[in-house]
N, C-alpha and C positions, 0 to 999 in steps of 0.2 A: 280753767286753763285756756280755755276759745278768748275769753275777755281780756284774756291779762297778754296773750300772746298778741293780739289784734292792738294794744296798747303799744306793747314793744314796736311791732313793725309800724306804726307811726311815730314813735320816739325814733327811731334808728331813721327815716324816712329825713324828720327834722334836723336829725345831730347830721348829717354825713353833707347839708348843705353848708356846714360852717368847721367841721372837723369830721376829714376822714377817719383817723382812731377814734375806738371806741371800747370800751369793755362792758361785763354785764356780771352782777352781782346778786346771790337770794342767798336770803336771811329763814328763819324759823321755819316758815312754812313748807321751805325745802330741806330743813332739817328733819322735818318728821316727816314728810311725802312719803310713801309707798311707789309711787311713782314717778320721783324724781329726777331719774334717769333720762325717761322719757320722757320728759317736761325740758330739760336739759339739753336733751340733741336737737330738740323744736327749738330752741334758743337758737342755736347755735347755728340751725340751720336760715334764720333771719340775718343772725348780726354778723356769722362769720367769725366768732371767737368763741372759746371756751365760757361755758357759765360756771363764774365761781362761787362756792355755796360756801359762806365762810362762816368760822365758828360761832358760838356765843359769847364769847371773849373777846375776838377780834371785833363782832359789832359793837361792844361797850366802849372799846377801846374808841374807834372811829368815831360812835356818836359824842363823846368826848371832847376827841380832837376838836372836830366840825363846831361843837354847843360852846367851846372856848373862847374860839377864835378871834370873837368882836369883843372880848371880854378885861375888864381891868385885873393886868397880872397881878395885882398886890393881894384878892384876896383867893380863898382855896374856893376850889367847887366842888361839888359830885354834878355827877348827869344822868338821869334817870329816862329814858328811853322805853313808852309802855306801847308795843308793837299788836300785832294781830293776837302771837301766839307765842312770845315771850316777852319780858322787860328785862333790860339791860340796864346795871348802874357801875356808873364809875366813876371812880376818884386819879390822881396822880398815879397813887400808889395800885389801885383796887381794880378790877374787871370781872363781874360775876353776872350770869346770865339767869336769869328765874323762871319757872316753866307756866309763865302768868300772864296773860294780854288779853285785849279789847273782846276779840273773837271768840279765846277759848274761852272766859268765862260764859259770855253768852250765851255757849254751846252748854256749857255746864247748869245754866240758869235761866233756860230760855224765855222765862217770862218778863226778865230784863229788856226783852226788845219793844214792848208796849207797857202801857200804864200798869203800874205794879204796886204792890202794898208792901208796907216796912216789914212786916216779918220777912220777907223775900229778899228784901234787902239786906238784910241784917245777916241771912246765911249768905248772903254773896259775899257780903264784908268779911265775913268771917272764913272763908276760905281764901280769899284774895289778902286776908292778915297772915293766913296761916304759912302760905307758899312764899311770903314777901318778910320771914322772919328774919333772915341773914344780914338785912338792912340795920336790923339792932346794932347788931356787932360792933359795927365800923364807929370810928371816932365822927364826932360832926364837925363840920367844916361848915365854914363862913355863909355860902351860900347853895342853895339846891337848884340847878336849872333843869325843865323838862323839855322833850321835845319829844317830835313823833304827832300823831294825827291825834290823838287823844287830848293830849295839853291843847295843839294850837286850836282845836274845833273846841275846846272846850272853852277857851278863853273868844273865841268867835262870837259864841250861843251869848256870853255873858256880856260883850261889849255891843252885839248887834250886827257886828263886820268882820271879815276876815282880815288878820292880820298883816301889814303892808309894811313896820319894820321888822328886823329881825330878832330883835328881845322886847317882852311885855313883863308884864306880873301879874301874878293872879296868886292870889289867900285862900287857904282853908272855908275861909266864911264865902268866897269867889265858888267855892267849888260844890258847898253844901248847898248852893244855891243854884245850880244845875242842874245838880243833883236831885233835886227836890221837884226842881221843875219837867223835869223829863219823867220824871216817876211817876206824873199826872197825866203825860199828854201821851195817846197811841202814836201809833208809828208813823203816821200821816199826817197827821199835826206836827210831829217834831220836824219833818221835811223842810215843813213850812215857816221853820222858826229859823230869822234874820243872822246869817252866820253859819248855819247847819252845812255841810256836806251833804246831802242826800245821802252818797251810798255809808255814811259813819250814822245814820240816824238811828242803827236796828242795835249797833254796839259802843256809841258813845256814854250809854249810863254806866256800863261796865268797864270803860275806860276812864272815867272820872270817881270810881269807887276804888280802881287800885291809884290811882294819882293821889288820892285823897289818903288810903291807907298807908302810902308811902311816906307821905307828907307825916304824918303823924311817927311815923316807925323810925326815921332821921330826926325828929325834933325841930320840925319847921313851921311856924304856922306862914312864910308864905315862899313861892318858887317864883324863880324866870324862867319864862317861856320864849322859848327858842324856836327860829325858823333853820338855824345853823343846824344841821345834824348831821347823821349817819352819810349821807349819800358827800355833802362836802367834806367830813374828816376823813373820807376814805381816800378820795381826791390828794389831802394833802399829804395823808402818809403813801400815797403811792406815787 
């Protein structure tokens, strides 16, 4: 809460040099806080607005919006959104939120955050298939775009650099191969690897095992990778 509030108050610092309104928005992690509330009035007491903690529908919807935006309307998309502590996917039609992200698997598999052996993997896979079944259902559409720290760090590790347009691609075969490599390296080595986030290094394997399971669950073997998300669709529906 000290990190992420010391965040804000330099975010709000930087916006109010170039735009006095401002709003402030939490996703998942303030959906299941115990202590939300009070995480919420410390908001509020930086930025001077309400924090609004919006649904897991409204995020699918937004990250949507935002993942669309720079997009050729002729063909259909979903958007798939794998967060700390939920993933969000959505279609035209569809907004359903799944109770599966970067974080909580790690929490759930902790040996994911250093060098780990395949049986370990294989039961993360398999829990991260089991919570991400609902994705069967839906018809497949033209193309799948991901966004969220998960995709774009993932596609980072794999090209070398961080992302500087706003749509990439990255494959299955992209992702098994991060996937593989991170399963070798401890935590401090992945730091160190051309692309990484540092603070996504402890939970990026587990972010690219439900990216990966997803891919498979929609019938994709490959995704766009979006810097458009959540934070800009919400912009434009608001």
């Amino acid at each position: 809460m000290r990190r992420t509030l010391e965040a804000i108050d330099g975010h709000v610092a930087a916006i109010r040099e170039f735009q006095p309104e401002l709003g402030a928005i939490g996703t998942s992690a303030l959906r299941r806080a115990d202590n939300g509330d009070e995480f919420a009035e410390s908001v509020r007491a930086i930025t001077g607005v309400p924090l609004e903690i919006i649904s897991g529908e409204e995020e699918a919807r937004c990250s949507y919006e935002g993942a669309i935006s720079g997009l050729p309307s002729e063909q259909s998309y979903a958007v798939l959104d794998v967060g700390g502590g939920s993933s969000e996917y959505a279609t035209r039609e569809v907004d359903i939120s799944l109770e599966i992200g970067a974080v909580r698997l790690t929490e759930r598999f902790p040996s994911l955050r250093e060098n780990v052996g395949a049986d370990e993997i294989e039961r993360a896979r398999t829990e991260a298939r089991a919570v991400l079944q609902p994705l069967r259902t839906f018809a497949k559409i033209d193309r799948l775009v991901m966004v969220g720290g998960s995709a774009t760090t993932s596609r980072a590790v794999l090209t070398g650099r961080r992302m500087t347009d706003p749509y990439g691609v990255i494959t299955r075969a992209d992702l098994a191969n991060v996937i593989a490599r991170l399963a070798l390296l401890p935590l401090d080595r992945r730091k160190e690897l051309p692309g990484m986030v540092a603070q996504r290094a402890d939970v990026l394997l587990a972010g690219a095992l439900i990216l990966d399971e997803a891919c498979a669950l929609t019938r994709h073997a490959e995704a766009v990778v979006s810097t458009n998300d959540l934070l800009l669709g919400y912009l434009l529906r608001h």
